[in-house]
C-alpha positions as YAML, in Angstrom:
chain: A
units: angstrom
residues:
- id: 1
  name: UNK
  ca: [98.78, 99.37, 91.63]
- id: 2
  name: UNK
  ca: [100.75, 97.21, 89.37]
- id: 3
  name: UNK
  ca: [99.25, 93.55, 88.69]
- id: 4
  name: UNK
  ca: [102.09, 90.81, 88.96]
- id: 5
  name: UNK
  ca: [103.06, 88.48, 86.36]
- id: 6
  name: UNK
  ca: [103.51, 85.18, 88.37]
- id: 7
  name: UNK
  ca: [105.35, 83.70, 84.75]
- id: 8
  name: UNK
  ca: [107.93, 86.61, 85.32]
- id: 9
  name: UNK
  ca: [110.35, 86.91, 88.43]
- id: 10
  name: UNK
  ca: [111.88, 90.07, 87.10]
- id: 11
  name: UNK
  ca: [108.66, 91.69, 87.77]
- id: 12
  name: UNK
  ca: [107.83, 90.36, 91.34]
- id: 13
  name: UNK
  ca: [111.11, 91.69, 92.10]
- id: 14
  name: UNK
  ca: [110.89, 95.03, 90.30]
- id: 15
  name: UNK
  ca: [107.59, 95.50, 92.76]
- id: 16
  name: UNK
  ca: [108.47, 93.12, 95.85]
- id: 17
  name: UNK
  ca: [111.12, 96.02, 97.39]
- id: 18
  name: UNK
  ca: [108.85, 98.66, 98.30]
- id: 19
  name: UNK
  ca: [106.18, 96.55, 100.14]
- id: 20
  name: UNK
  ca: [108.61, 94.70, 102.10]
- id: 21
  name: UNK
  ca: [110.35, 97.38, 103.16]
- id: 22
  name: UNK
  ca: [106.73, 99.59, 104.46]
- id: 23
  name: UNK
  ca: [106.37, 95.63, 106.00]
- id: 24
  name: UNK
  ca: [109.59, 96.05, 107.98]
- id: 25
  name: UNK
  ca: [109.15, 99.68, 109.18]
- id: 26
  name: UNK
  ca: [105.98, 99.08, 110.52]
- id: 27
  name: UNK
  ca: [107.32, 96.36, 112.68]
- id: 28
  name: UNK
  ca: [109.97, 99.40, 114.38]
- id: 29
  name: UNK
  ca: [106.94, 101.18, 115.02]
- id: 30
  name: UNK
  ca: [103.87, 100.12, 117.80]
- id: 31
  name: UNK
  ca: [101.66, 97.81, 115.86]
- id: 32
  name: UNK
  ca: [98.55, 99.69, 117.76]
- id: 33
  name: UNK
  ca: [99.39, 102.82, 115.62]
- id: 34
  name: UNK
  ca: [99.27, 100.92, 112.24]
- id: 35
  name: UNK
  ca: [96.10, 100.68, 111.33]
- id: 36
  name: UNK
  ca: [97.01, 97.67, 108.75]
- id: 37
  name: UNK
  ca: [100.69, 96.63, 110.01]
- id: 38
  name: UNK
  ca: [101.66, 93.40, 109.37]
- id: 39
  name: UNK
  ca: [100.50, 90.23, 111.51]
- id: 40
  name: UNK
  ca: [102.58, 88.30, 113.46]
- id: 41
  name: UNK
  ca: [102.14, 84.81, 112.79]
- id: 42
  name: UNK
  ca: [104.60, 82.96, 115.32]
- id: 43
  name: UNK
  ca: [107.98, 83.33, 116.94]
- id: 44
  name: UNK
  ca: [110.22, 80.29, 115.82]
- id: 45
  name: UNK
  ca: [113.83, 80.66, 118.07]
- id: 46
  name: UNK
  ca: [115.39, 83.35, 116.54]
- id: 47
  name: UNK
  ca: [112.90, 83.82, 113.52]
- id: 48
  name: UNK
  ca: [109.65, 85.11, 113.05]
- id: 49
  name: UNK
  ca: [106.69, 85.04, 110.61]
- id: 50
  name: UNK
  ca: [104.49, 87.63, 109.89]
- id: 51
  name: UNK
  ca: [101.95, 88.26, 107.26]
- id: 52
  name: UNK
  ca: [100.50, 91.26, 105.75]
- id: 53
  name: UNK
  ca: [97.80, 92.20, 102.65]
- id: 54
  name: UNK
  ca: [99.25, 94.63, 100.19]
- id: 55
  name: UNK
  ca: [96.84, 95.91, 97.43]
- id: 56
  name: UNK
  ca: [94.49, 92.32, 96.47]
- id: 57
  name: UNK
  ca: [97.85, 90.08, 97.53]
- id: 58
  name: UNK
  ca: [98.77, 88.40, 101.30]
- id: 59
  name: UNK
  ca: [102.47, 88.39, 101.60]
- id: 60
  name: UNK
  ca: [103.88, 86.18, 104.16]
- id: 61
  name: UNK
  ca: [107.57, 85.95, 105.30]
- id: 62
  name: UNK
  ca: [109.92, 85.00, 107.93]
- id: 63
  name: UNK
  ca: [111.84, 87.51, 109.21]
- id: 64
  name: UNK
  ca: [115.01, 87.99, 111.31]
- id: 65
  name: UNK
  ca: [117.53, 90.73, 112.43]
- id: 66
  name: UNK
  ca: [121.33, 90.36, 111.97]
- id: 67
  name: UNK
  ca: [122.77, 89.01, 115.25]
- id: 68
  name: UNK
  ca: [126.08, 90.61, 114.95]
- id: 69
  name: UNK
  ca: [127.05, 94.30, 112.78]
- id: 70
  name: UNK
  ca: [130.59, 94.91, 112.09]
- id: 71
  name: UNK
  ca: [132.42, 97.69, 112.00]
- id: 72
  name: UNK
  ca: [130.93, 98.48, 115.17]
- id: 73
  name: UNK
  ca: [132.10, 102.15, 114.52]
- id: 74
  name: UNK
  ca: [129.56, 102.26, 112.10]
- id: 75
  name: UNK
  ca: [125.69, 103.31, 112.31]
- id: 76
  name: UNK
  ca: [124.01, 100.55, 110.74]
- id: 77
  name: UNK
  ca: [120.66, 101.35, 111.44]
- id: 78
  name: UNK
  ca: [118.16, 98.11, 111.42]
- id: 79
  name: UNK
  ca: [119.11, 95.05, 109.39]
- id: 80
  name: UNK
  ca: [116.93, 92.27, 108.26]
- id: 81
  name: UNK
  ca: [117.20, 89.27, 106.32]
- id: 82
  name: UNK
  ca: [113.68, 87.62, 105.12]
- id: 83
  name: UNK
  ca: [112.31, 85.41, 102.99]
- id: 84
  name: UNK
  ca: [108.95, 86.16, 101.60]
- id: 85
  name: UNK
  ca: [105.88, 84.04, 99.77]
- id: 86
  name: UNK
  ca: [103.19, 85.58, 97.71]
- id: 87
  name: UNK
  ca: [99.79, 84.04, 98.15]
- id: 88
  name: UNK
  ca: [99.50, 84.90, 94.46]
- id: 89
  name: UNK
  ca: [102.79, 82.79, 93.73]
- id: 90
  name: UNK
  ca: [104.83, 85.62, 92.33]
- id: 91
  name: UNK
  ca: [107.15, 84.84, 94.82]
- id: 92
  name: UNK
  ca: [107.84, 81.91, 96.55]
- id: 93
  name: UNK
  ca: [110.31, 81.56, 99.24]
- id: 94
  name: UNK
  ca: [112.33, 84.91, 98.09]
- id: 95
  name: UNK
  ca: [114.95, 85.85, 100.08]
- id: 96
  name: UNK
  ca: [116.60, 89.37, 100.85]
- id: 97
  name: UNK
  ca: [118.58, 91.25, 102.38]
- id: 98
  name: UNK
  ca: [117.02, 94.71, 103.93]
- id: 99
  name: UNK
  ca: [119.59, 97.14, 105.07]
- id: 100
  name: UNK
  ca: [119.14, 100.57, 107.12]
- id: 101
  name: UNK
  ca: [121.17, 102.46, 104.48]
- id: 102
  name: UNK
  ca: [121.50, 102.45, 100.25]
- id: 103
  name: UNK
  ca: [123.95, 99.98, 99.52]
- id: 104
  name: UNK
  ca: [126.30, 100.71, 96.56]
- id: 105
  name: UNK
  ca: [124.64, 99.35, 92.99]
- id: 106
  name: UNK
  ca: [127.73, 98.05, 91.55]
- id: 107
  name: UNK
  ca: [129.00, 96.07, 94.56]
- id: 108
  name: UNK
  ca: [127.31, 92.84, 94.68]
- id: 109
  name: UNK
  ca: [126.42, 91.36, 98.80]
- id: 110
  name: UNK
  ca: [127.62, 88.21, 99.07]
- id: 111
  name: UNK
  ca: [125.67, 85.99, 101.98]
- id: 112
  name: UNK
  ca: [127.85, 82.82, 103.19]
- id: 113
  name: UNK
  ca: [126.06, 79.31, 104.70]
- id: 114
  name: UNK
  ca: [128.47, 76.82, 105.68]
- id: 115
  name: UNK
  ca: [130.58, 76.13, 102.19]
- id: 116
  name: UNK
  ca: [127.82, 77.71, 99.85]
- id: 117
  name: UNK
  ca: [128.00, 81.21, 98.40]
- id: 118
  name: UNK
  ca: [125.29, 83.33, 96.72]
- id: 119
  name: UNK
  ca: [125.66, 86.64, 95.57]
- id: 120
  name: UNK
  ca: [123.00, 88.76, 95.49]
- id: 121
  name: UNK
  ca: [121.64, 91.99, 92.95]
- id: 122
  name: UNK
  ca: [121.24, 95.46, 95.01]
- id: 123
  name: UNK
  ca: [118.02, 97.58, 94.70]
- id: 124
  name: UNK
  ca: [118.46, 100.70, 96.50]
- id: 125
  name: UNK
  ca: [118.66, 99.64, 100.13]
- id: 126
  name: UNK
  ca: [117.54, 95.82, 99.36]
- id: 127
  name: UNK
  ca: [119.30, 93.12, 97.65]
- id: 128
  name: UNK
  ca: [118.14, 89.38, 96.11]
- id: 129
  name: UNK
  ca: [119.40, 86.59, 94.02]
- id: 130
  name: UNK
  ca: [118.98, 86.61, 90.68]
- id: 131
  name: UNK
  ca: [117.11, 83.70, 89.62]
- id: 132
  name: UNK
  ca: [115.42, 80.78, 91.07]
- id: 133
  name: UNK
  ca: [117.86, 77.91, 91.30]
- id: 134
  name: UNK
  ca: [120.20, 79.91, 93.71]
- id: 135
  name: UNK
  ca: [117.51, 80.95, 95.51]
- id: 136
  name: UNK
  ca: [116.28, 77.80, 96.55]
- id: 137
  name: UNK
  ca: [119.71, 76.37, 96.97]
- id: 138
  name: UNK
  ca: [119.77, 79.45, 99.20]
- id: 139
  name: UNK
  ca: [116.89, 78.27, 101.29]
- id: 140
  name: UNK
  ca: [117.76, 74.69, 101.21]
- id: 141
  name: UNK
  ca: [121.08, 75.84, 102.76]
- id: 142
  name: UNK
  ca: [119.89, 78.01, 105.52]
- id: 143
  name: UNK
  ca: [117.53, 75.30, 106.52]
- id: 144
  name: UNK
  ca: [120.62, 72.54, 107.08]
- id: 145
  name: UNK
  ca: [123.05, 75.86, 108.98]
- id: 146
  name: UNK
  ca: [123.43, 77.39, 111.66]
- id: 147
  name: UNK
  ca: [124.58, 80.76, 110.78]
- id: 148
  name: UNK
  ca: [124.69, 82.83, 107.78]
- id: 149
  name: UNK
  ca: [126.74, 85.37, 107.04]
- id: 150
  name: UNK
  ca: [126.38, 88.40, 104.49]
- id: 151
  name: UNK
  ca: [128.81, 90.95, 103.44]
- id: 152
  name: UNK
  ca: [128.19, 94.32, 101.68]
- id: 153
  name: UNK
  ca: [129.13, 97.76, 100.72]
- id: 154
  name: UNK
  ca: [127.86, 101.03, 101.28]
- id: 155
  name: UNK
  ca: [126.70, 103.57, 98.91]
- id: 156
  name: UNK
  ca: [129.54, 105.66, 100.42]
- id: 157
  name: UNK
  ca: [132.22, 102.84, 100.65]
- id: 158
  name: UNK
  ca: [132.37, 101.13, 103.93]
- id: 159
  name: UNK
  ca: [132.35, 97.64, 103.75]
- id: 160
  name: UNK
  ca: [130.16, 95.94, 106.23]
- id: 161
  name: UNK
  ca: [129.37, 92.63, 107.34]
- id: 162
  name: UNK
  ca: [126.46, 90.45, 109.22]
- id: 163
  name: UNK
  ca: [125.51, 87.45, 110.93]
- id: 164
  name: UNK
  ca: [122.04, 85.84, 111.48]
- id: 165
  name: UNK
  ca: [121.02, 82.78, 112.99]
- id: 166
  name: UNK
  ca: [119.10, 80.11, 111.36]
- id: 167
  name: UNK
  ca: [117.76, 78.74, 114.60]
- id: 168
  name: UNK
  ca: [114.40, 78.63, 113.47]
- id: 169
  name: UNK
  ca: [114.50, 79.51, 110.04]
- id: 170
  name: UNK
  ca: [112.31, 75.80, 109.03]
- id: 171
  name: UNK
  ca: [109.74, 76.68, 111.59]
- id: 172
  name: UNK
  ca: [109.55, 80.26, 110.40]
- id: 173
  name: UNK
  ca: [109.15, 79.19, 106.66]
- id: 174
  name: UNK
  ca: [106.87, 76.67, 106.98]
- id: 175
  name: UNK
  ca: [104.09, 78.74, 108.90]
- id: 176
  name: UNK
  ca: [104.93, 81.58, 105.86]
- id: 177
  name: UNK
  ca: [103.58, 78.80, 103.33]
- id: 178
  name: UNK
  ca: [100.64, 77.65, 105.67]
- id: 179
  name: UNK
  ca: [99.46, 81.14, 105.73]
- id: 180
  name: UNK
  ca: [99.55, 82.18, 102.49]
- id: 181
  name: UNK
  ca: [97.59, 79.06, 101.14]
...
């Protein structure tokens, strides 16, 4: 496994994807089967935290699924927004976006809180903001709305868009950092 560089974001990012998304599809499957699925930590409204060890680091993140898909017409699959802390600090409060389906590489998502805009980076099926001050604005926004929306594209095209609450989204974040202390 790689080690992380905590003085480097690109490289918490480069490795963050793949662990977050084996972190999400163990929570479609029975926790009973996994025999190391992630832990969850507490239900907060409409968020959740959960917390899970990956190689010698304890990743702990809120977690919530988009409220509202549009098109309807189209299969979306599971969608997740999340924002994740490392207990070795290579990330702290990171958010993403986790879609059921590759999104296209050259189309950036754009997620919407109130006034505020932040457009994200795509990695295969996930997408994040690019460097630390928008990410905390980011967070600092979600904490103050009510809903956030998120627009994308496809690999194949088709624009889609989301909604998720942020009923619960404080809560959720600060039981993340009390766990991975």
């Amino acid at each position: 496994m790689k080690k992380f560089v905590t003085h480097t974001r690109f490289t918490a990012r480069k490795i963050l994807p793949l662990p977050i998304f084996f972190s999400v599809c163990l929570l479609v499957f029975p926790i009973s089967a996994q025999p190391a699925g992630p832990k969850l930590e507490g239900k907060f409204s409409d968020w959740a935290t959960y917390s899970r060890i990956e190689g010698n680091d304890k990743i702990c993140y809120a977690l919530i699924k988009a409220k509202t898909k549009s098109p309807k017409s189209v299969k979306h699959g599971d969608i997740y927004f999340m924002v994740a802390n490392w207990k070795s600090g290579a990330a702290t409060e990171q958010p993403s976006f986790l879609a059921g389906f590759p999104l296209k590489p050259t189309s950036a998502p754009i997620a919407k809180v109130g006034s505020g805009t932040y457009t994200l980076y795509v990695s295969e099926n996930e997408a994040f903001i690019e460097n630390d001050s928008d990410e905390k604005r980011l967070v600092r926004a979600m904490k103050k709305g009510a809903v956030m929306r998120l627009s994308a594209m496809s690999k194949r095209g088709t624009s889609v868009s989301y909604e998720f609450s942020l009923s619960g989204i404080t809560a959720a974040l600060k039981k993340a950092k009390a766990v991975c202390r």
